[in-house]
C-alpha positions as CSV (number, residue, x, y, z in Angstrom):
1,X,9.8,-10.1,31.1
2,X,12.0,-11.3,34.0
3,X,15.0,-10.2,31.8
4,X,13.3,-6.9,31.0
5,X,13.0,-6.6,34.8
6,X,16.4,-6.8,35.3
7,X,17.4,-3.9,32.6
8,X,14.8,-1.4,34.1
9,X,16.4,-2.0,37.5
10,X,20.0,-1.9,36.8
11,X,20.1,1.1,34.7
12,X,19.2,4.1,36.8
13,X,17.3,6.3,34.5
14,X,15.1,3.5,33.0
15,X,14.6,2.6,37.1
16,X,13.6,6.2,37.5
17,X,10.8,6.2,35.2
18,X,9.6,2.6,35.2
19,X,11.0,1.0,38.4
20,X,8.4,1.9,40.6
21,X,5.5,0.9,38.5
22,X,3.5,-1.9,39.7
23,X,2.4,-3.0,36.4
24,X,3.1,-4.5,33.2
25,X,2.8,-2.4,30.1
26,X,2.0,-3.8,26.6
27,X,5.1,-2.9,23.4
28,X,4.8,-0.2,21.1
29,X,6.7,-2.5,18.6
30,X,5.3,-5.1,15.9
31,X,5.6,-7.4,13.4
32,X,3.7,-6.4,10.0
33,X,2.3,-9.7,8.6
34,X,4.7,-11.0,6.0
35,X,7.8,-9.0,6.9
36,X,8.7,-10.9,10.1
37,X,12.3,-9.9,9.8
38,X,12.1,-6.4,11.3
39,X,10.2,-4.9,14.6
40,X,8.2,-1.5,13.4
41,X,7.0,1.0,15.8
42,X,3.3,1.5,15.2
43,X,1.2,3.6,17.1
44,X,-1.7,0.6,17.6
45,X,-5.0,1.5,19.8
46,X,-3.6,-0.6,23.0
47,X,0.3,0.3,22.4
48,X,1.7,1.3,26.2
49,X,-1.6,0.6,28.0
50,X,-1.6,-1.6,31.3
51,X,-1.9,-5.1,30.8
52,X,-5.1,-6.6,32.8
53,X,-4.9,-8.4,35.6
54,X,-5.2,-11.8,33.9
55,X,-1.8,-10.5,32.1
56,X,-0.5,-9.3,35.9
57,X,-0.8,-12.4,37.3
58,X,0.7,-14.5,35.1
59,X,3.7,-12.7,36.0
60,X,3.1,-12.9,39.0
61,X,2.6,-16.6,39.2
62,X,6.3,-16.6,36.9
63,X,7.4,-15.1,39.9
64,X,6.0,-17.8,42.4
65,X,7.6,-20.3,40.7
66,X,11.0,-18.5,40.6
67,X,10.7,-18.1,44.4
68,X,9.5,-21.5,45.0
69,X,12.4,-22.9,42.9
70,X,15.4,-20.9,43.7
71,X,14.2,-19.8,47.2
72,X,15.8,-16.4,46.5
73,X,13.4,-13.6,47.7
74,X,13.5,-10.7,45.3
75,X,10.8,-13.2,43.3
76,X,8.6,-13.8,46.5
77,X,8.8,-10.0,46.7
78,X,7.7,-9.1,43.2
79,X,5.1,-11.2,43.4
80,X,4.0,-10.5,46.5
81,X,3.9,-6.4,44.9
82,X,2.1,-7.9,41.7
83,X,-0.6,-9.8,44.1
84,X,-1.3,-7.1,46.8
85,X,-1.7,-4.8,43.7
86,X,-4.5,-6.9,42.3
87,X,-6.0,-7.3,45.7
88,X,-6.2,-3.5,46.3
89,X,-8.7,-3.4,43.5
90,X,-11.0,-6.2,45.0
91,X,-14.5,-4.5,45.7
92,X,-16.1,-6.3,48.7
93,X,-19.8,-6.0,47.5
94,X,-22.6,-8.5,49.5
95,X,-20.1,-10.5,51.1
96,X,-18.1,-11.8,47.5
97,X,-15.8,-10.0,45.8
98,X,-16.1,-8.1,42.4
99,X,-13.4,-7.1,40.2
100,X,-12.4,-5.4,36.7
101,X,-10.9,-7.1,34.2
102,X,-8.7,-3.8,33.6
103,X,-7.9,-0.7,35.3
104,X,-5.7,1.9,34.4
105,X,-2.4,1.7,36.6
106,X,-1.0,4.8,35.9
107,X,-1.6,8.5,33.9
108,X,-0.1,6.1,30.7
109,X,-3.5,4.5,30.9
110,X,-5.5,7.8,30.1
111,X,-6.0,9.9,26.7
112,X,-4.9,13.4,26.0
113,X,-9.0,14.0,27.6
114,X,-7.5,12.4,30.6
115,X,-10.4,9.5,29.7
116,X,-9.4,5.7,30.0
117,X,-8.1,4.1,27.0
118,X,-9.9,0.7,27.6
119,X,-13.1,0.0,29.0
120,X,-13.0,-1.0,33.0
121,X,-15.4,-3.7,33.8
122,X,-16.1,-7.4,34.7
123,X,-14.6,-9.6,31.8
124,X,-18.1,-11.2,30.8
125,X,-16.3,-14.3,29.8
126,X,-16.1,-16.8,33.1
127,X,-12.4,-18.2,31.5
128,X,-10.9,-15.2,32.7
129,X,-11.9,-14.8,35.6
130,X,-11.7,-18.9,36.2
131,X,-7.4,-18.0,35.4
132,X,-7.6,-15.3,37.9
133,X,-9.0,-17.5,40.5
134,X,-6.3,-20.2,39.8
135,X,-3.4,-17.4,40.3
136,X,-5.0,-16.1,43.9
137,X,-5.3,-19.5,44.4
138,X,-1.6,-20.6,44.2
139,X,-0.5,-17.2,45.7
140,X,-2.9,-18.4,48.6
141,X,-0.8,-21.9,48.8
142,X,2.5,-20.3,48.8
143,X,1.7,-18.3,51.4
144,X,1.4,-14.6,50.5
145,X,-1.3,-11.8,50.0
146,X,-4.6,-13.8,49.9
147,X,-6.1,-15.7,53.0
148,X,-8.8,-17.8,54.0
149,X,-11.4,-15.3,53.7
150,X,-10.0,-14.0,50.6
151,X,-11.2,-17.8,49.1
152,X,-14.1,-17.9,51.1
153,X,-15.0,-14.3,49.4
154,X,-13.7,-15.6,45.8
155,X,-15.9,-18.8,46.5
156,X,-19.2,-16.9,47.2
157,X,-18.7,-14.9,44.5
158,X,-18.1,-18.2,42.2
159,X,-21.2,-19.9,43.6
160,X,-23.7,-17.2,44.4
161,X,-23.0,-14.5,42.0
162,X,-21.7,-16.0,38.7
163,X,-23.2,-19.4,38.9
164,X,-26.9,-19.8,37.9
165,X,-27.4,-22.9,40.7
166,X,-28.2,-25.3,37.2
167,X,-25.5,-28.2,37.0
168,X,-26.9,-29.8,33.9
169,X,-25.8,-26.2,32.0
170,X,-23.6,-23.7,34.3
């Protein structure tokens, strides 16, 4: 992904239509079971569509790490644009936070109906959201997007919203 980065930005009409997108979008390209020697275009269901913000994130946190190891600041930038983009979706709601597994990021996210091509909700399985909260949390301890009532919001969500108060079976 870093590499593709780098060919969107330094070829001016791939920059023009995919530079300025703040997201990641899944391949149109597969491997058919058996014939691993050649990529096929297929025209799959999710083909094109916004990755969630599970998928975001782990770019973003690749781009944390970049940062924090090479200290150069085009990767404290992009993810610092990958982070605020997932906090601009945040819902304050009863003072916690709520938030979609997916949302559409751009008119490539919508059918020929101009309808979503994935379903926009809360992922009902807590491992995602338990990643999420590890990424917010590291962006949180380098420093950028998230603060301390960002956790504190993330925190009351964890323990008064998605946690039944039973210890012996969470």
């Amino acid at each position: 992904m870093l590499h593709f980065a780098e060919v969107v930005l330094g070829d001016s009409v791939l920059a023009a239509r995919y530079g300025e997108g703040g997201a990641y979008v899944s391949w149109d390209q597969y491997l058919e079971p058996g014939k691993l020697e050649a990529w096929k275009k297929l025209d799959a269901d999710k083909s094109t569509l916004s990755l969630p913000y599970n998928k975001q994130m782990d770019m973003g946190l690749i781009a944390l790490r970049l940062y924090r190891l090479t200290g150069e600041e085009k990767f404290r930038e992009r993810a610092w644009r990958i982070f605020c983009q997932f906090k601009s979706r945040l819902q304050y709601f009863d003072n916690h936070y709520v938030w979609n597994y997916w949302e559409p990021q751009g008119l490539w996210d919508l059918d020929e109906a101009g309808q979503v091509r994935h379903w926009v909700n809360v992922h009902p399985h807590r491992n995602y959201q338990a990643r999420e909260v590890a990424f917010i949390a590291e962006a949180y301890h380098t420093g950028i997007v998230f603060d301390q009532m960002d956790l504190e919001r993330i925190l009351r969500t964890n323990l008064e919203v998605m946690w039944n108060g039973n210890a012996a079976e969470p």
